[in-house]
C-alpha positions as CSV (number, residue, x, y, z in Angstrom):
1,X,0.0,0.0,0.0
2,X,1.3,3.8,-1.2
3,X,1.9,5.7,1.9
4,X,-0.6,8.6,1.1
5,X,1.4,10.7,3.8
6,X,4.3,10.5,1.2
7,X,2.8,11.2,-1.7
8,X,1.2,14.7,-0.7
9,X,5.3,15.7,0.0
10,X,5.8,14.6,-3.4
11,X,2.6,16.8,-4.6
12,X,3.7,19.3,-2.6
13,X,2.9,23.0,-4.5
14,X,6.8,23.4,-4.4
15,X,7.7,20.2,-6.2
16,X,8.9,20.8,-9.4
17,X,7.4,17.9,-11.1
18,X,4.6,16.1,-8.5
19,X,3.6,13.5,-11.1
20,X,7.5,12.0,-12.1
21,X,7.5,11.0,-8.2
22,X,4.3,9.3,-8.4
23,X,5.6,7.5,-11.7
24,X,9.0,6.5,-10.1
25,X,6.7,5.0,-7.0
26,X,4.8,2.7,-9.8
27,X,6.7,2.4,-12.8
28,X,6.4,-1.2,-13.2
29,X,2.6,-0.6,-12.8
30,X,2.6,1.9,-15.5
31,X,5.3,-0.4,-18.0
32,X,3.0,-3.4,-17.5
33,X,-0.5,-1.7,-18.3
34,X,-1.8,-2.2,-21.8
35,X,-4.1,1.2,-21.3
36,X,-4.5,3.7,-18.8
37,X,-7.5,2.4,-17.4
38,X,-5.4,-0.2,-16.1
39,X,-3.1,2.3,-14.3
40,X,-6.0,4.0,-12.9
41,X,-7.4,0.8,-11.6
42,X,-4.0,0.0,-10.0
43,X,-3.9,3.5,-8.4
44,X,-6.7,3.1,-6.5
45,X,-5.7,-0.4,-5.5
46,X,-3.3,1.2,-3.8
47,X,-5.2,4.2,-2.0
48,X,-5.4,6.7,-4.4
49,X,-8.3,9.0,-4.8
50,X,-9.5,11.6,-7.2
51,X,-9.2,14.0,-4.3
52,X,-5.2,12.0,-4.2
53,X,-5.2,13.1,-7.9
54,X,-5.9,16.9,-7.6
55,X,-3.2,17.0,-5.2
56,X,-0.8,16.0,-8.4
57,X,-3.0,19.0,-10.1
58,X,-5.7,16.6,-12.0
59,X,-9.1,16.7,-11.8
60,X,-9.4,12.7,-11.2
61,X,-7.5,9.4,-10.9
62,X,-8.3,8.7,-15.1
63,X,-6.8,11.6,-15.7
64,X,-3.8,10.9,-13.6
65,X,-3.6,7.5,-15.1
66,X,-3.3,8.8,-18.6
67,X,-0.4,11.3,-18.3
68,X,1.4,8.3,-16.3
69,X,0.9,6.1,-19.0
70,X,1.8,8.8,-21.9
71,X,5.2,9.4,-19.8
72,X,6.1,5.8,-19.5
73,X,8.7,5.5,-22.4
74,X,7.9,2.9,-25.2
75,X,10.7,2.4,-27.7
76,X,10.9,-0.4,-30.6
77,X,12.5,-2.3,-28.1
78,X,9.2,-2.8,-26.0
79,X,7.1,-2.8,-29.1
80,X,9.1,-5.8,-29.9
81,X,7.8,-7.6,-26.8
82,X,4.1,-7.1,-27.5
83,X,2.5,-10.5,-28.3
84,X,1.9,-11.2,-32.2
85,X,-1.4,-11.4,-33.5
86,X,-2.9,-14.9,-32.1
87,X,-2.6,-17.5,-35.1
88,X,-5.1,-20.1,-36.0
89,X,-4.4,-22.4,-33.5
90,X,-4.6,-20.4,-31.3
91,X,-7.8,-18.8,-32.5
92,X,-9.6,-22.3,-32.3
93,X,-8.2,-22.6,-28.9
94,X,-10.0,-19.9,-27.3
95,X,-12.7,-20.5,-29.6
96,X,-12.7,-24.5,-27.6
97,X,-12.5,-22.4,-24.4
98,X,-15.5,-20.3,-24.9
99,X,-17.5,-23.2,-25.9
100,X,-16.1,-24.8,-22.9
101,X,-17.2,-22.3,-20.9
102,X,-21.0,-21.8,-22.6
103,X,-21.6,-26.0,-21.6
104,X,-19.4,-26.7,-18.8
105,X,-22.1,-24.8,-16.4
106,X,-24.8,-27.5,-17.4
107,X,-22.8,-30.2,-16.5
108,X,-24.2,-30.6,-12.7
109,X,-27.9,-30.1,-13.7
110,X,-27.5,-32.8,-16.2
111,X,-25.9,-35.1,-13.8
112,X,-28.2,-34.4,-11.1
113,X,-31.6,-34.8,-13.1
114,X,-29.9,-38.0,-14.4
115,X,-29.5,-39.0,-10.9
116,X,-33.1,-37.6,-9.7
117,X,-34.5,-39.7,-12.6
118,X,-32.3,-42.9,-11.4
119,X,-33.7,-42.7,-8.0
120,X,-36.8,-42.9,-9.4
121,X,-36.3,-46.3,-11.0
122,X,-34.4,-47.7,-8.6
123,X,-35.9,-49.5,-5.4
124,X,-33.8,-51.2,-2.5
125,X,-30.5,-51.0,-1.9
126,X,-30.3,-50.5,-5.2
127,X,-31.6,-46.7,-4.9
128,X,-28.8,-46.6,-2.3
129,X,-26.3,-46.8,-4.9
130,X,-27.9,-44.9,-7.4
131,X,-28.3,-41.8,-4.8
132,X,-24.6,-42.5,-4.0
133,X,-23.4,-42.4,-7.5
134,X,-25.3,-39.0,-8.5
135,X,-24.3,-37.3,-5.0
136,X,-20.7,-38.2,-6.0
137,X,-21.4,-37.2,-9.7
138,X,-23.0,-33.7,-8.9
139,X,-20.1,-32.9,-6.3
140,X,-17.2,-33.8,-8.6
141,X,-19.1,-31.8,-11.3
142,X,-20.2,-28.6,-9.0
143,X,-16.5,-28.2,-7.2
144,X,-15.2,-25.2,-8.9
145,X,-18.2,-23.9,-8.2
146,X,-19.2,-25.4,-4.2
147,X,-17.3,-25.3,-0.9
148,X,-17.8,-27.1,2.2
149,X,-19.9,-24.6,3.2
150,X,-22.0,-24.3,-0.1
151,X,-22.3,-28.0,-0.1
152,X,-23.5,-28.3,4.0
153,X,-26.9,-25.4,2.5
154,X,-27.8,-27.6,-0.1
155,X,-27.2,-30.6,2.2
156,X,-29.7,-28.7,4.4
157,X,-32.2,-27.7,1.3
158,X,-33.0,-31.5,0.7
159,X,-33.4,-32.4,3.8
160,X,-33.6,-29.5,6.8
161,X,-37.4,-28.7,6.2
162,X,-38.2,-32.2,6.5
163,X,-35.6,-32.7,9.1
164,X,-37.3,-29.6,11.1
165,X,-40.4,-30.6,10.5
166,X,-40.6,-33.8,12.0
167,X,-38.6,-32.9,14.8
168,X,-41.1,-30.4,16.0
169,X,-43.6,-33.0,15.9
170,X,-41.4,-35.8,17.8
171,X,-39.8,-37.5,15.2
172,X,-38.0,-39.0,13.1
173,X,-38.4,-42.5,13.6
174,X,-35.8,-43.7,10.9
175,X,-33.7,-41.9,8.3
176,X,-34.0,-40.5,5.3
177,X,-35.2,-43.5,2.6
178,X,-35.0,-41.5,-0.5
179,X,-38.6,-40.5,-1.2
180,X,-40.3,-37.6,-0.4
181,X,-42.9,-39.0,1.7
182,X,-41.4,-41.2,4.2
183,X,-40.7,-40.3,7.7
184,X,-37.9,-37.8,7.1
185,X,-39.1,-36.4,3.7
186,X,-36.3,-35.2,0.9
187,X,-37.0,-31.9,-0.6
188,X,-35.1,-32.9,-4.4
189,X,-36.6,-30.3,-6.3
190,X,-34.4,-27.1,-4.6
191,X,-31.2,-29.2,-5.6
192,X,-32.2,-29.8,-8.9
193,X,-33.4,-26.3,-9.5
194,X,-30.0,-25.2,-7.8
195,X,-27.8,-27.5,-9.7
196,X,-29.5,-26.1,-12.9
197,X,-29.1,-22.4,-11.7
198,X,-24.8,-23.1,-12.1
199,X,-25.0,-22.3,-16.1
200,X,-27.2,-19.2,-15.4
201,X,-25.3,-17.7,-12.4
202,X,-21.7,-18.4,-14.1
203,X,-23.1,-16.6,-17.2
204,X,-24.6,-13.5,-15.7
205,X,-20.9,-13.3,-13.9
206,X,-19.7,-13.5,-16.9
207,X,-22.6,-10.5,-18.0
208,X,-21.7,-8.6,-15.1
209,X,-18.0,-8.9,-15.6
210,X,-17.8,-7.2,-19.0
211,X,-20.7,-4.6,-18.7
212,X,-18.4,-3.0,-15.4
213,X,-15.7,-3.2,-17.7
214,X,-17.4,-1.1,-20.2
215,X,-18.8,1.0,-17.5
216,X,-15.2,1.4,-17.0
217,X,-14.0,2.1,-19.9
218,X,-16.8,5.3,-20.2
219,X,-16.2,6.6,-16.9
220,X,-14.2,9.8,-16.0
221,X,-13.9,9.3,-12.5
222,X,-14.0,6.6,-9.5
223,X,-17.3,7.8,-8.0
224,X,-18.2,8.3,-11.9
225,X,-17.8,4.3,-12.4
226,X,-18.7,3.3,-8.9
227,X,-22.1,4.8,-9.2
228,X,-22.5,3.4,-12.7
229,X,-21.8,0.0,-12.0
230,X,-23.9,-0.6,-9.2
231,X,-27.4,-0.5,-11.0
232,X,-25.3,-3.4,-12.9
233,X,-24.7,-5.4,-9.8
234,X,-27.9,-5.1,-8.7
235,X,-29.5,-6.3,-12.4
236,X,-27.1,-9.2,-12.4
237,X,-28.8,-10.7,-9.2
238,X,-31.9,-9.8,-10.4
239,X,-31.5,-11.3,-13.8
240,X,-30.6,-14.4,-11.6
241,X,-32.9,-14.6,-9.3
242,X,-35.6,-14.6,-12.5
243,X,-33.7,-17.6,-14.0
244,X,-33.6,-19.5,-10.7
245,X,-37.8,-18.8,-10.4
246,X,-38.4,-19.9,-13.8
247,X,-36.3,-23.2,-13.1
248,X,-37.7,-23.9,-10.2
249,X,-41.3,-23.5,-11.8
250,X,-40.0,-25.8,-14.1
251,X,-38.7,-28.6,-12.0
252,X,-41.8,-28.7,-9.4
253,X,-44.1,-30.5,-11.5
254,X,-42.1,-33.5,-12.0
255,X,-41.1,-33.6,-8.1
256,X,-44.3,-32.8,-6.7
257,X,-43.2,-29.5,-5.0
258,X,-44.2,-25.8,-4.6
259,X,-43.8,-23.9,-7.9
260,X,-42.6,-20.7,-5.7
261,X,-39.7,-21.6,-3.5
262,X,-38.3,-18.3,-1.0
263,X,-35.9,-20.3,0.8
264,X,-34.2,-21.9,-3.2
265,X,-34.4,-18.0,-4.4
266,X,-32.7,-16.5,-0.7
267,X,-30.3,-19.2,-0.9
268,X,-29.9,-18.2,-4.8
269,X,-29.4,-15.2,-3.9
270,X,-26.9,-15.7,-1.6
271,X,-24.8,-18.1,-3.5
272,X,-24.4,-15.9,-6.6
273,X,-23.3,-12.9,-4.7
274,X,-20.6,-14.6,-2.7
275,X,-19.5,-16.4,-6.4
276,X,-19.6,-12.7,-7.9
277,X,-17.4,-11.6,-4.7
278,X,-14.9,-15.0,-4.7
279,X,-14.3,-14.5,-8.4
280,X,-13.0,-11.2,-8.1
281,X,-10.7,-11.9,-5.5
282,X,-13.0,-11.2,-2.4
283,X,-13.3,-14.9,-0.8
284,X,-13.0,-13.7,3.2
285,X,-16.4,-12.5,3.7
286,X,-18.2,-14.7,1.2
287,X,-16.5,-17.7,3.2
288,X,-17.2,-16.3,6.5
289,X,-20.8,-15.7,5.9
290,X,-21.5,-19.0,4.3
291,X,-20.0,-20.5,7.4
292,X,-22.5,-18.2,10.0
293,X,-25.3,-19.2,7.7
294,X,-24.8,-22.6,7.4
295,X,-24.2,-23.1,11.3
296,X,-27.5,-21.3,11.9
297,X,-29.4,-23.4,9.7
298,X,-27.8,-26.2,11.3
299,X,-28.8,-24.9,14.7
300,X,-32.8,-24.9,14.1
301,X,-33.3,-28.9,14.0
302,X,-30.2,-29.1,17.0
303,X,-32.1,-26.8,19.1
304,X,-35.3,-29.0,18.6
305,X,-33.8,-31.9,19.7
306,X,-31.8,-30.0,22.8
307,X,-34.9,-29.0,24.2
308,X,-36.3,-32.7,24.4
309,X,-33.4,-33.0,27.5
310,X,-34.6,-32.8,30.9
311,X,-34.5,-28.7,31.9
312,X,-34.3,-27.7,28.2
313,X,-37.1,-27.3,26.8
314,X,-37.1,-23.2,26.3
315,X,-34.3,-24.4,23.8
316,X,-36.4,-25.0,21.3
317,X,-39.2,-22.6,21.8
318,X,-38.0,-19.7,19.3
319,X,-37.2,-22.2,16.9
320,X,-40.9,-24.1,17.3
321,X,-42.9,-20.7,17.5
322,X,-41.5,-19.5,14.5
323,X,-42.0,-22.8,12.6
324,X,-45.6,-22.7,13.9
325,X,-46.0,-19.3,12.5
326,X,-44.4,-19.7,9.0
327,X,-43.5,-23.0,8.4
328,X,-40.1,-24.8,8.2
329,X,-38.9,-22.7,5.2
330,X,-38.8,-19.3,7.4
331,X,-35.5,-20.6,8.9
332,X,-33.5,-21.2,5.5
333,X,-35.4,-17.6,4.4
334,X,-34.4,-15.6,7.2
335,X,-31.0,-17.1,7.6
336,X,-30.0,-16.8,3.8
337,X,-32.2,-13.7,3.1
338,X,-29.8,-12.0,5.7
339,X,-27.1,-13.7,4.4
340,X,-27.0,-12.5,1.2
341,X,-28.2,-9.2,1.8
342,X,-24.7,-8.6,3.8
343,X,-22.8,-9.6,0.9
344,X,-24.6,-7.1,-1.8
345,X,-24.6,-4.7,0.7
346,X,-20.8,-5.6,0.6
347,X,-20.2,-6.5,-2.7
348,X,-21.9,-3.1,-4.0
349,X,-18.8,-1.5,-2.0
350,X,-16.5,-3.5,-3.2
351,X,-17.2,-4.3,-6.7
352,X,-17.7,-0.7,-7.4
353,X,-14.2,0.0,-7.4
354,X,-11.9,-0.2,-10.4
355,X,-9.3,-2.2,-8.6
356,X,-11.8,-5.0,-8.1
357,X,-11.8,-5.7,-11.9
358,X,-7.9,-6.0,-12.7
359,X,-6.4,-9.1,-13.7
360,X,-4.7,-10.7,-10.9
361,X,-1.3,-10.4,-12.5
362,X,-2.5,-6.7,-13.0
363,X,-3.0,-6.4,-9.3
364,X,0.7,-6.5,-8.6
């Protein structure tokens, strides 16, 4: 991090030549950049403000960035080093990457309606296998898109409801057996609508990733681009959440399940934002509130069951009025409603910046 304090010596009125301190501090910042968007970007990665910027007598960091990027010397010899035109081979390898990354998303909704449609023919220990196979299918599948975390919610959107459910009426008397009727009932059409929702969210990151680069690109200022990308944000998640409805009206026919889910959408909700924070580089408070959420959700059924010991039973009372009131699907609503409205309130912070949307190896 720049030390600001340092800087405004170097901008000092009496300095001769404010801005060639500035470029000395980040030469290999400005030699690296390909524009000066990028130096601006890396500028205020490091602290610097348009009100940093009229200190160096500019009117904002872009305009900063673009004297520090005409002063940065470019001879033939670093012309030589620019990379050649791509060839064809390498023109049908990106072209097998984009295509890669238009399908890959629908891998784990294919695999888990494949599995959804194998537990339906299967009967015995013979659906055992079956679940066993898809489970392992859908995780290997979903991994560069799940964490422990991510994986313990949709553990708890199949089978928490019915889980909480039961408890709060003494049970269960067994475990689950695969159907969605049986003593400790499986909710399958959240994880199918969820595992379908992976091609939509990674392609509206994708949406969102390029439209704040635009927005970028247009902008004249940090609060400029900040306040023009967050009406972007908030349409990404919105797009989203609309794709995520329209599966999961989709799916609940064929499992016998609500065509409006609020607990699928919250938790939506809440997964896409922390993926839109995690793939910029902002994994400690997606990570951190997938944990809280996750253990709360976890909590409901535990304090069910707590208050059937001797002396306990005011355990469970907030947990069994509110199920009473709104049903089992309040807790997964209230705990990932809040969880996700954290992280936008967060990630409309931090994604607003133009540091957030460097390259790693731009970061530097």
């Amino acid at each position: 991090m720049t030390d600001l304090s340092e800087l405004d010596r170097g901008a000092a009125p009496g300095a001769a030549d404010p801005v060639k301190v500035l470029l000395h501090r980040h030469r290999e910042l400005c030699e690296r950049a390909v524009d000066p968007l990028e130096i601006a970007a890396g500028l205020e990665a490091h602290g610097i403000t348009d009100r940093t910027a009229a200190r160096f007598r500019h009117r904002d960091v872009f305009s900063l960035a673009e004297e520090l990027y005409a002063r940065v010397p470019r001879d033939a010899d670093t012309a030589s080093d620019a990379p050649a035109a791509p060839d064809a081979p390498a023109r049908e390898n990106d072209r097998r990457r984009s295509v890669a990354v238009l399908l890959l998303p629908l891998l784990p909704g294919t695999l888990c309606a494949a599995a959804l449609i194998a537990l339906a023919r299967t009967h015995g220990q013979t659906r055992l296998y079956a679940a066993a196979a898809g489970l392992v299918a859908v995780a290997l599948a979903s991994r560069s898109a799940t964490g422990t975390w991510t994986c313990l919610l949709l553990a708890y959107a199949v089978l928490g409801d019915g889980l909480l459910r039961t408890a709060v009426t003494g049970g269960p008397d067994g475990l689950p057996d695969g159907t969605t009727g049986g003593d400790w009932p499986l909710a399958l059409a959240p994880l199918l609508a969820l595992t379908l929702a992976v091609a939509p969210a990674t392609w509206t990151a994708g949406l969102f990733l390029t439209h704040a680069r635009r927005k970028l690109a247009a902008s004249r200022g940090l609060e400029d681009f900040a306040a023009s990308v967050r009406p972007v944000l908030l349409g990404t998640v919105a797009l989203f959440l609309g794709a995520l409805a329209a599966l999961v009206a989709l799916c609940a026919p064929f499992l016998d399940a609500e065509p409006v889910s609020p607990s699928v959408l919250a938790l939506g909700a809440l997964l896409l934002v922390a993926r839109l924070l995690t793939v910029h580089g902002f994994t400690h408070a997606p990570r951190v509130i997938l944990m809280l959420t996750a253990v709360a959700q976890v909590l409901a059924p535990a304090t069910v069951f707590a208050a059937r010991l001797p002396g306990c039973a005011a355990l469970g009372a907030p947990v069994e009025a509110l199920t009473a009131a709104w049903g089992p699907t309040a807790v997964p609503v209230l705990a990932c409603g809040a969880g996700a409205s954290i992280l936008l309130v967060h990630a409309s912070r931090t994604l607003a910046r133009a540091s957030a949307h460097l390259r790693p190896e731009q970061a530097r």
